[in-house]
C-alpha positions in Angstrom: -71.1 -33.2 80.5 -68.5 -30.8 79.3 -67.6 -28.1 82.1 -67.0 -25.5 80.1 -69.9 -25.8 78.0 -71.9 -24.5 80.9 -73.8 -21.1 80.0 -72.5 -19.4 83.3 -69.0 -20.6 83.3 -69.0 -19.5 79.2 -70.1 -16.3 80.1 -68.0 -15.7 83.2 -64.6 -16.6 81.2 -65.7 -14.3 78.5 -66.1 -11.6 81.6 -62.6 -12.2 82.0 -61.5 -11.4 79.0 -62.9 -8.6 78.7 -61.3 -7.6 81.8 -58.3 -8.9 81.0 -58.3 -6.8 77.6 -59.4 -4.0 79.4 -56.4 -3.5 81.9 -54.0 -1.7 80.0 -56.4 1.1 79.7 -56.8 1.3 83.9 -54.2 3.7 85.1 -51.5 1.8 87.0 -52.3 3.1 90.3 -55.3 1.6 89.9 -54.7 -1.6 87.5 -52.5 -2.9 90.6 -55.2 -2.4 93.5 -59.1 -1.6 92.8 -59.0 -3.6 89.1 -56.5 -6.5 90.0 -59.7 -7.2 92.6 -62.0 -7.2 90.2 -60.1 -9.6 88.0 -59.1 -11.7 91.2 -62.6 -12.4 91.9 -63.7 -13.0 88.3 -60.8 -15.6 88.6 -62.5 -17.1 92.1 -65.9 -17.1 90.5 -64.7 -19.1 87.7 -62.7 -21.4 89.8 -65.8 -22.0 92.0 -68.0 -22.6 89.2 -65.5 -25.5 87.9 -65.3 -27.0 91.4 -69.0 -27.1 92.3 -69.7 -28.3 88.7 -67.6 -31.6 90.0 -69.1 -32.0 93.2 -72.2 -34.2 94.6 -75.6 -32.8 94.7 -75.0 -32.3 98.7 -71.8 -30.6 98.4 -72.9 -28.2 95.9 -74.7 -25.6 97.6 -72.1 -24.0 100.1 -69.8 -23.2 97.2 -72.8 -21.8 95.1 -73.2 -19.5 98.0 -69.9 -18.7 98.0 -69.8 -17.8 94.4 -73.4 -15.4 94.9 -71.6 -13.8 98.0 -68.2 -13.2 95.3 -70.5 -11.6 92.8 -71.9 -9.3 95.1 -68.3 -8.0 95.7 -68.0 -7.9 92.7 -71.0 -5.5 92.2 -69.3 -3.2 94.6 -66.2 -3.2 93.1 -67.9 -2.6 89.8 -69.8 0.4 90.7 -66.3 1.8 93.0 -64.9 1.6 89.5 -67.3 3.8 88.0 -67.3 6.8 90.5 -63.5 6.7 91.5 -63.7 7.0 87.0 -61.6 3.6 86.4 -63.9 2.6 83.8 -66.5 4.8 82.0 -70.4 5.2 82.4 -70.8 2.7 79.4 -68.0 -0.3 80.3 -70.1 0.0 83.8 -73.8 -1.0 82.6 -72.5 -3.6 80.4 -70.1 -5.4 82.3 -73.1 -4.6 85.0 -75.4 -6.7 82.9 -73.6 -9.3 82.8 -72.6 -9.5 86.2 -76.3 -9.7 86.5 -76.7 -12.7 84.3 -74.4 -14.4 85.6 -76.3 -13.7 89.2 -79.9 -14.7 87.9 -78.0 -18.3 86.5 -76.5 -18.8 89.6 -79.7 -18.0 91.6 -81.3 -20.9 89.5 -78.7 -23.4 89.9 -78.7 -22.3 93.8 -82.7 -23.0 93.4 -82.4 -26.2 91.8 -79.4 -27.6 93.4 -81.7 -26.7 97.3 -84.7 -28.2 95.3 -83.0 -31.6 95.3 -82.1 -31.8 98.9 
């Protein structure tokens, strides 16, 4: 199976692209603090999808857990964003969303990978 043609890792990278493509338009006291964060944990989200799609059944679910407890920061740091006005009303319910999906794939893939055990 090809890694990267997993729906949650496609969807994740194209997160951070969007990100990435976004930064220029964060004001550089925050690109450099509040933002780099966001992107950082995109980046360790992604990273942690790669590794657990490589490891054992057993080995799995501890880094799935990590990756659920990254996207909640992630949730924070979102919604931080929005009211401290780093990124509009609009850039916040979309990126939102899909911070969402990637939470419900990851949720089943938590599911399935316990469901094994």
């Amino acid at each position: 199976m090809d890694d990267f043609d997993i729906p949650i890792f496609k969807i994740t990278y194209e997160l951070y692209k969007e990100f990435y493509s976004y930064r220029n338009n964060v004001k550089k006291q925050d690109r450099h603090t509040l933002w780099q964060r966001c992107e950082n944990i995109t980046l360790d989200v992604l990273e942690n999808l790669l590794w657990a799609s490589q490891l054992s059944k057993a080995e799995k679910l501890p880094v799935l857990e990590k990756i659920s407890i990254k996207l909640n920061f992630l949730r924070v740091f979102l919604r931080l964003c929005k009211e401290v006005k780093v990124i509009d009303a609009n850039k916040y319910i979309k990126w939102q969303e899909t911070v969402d999906e990637i939470g419900r794939q990851l949720g089943g893939w938590i599911r399935s990978t316990k469901s094994v055990k």
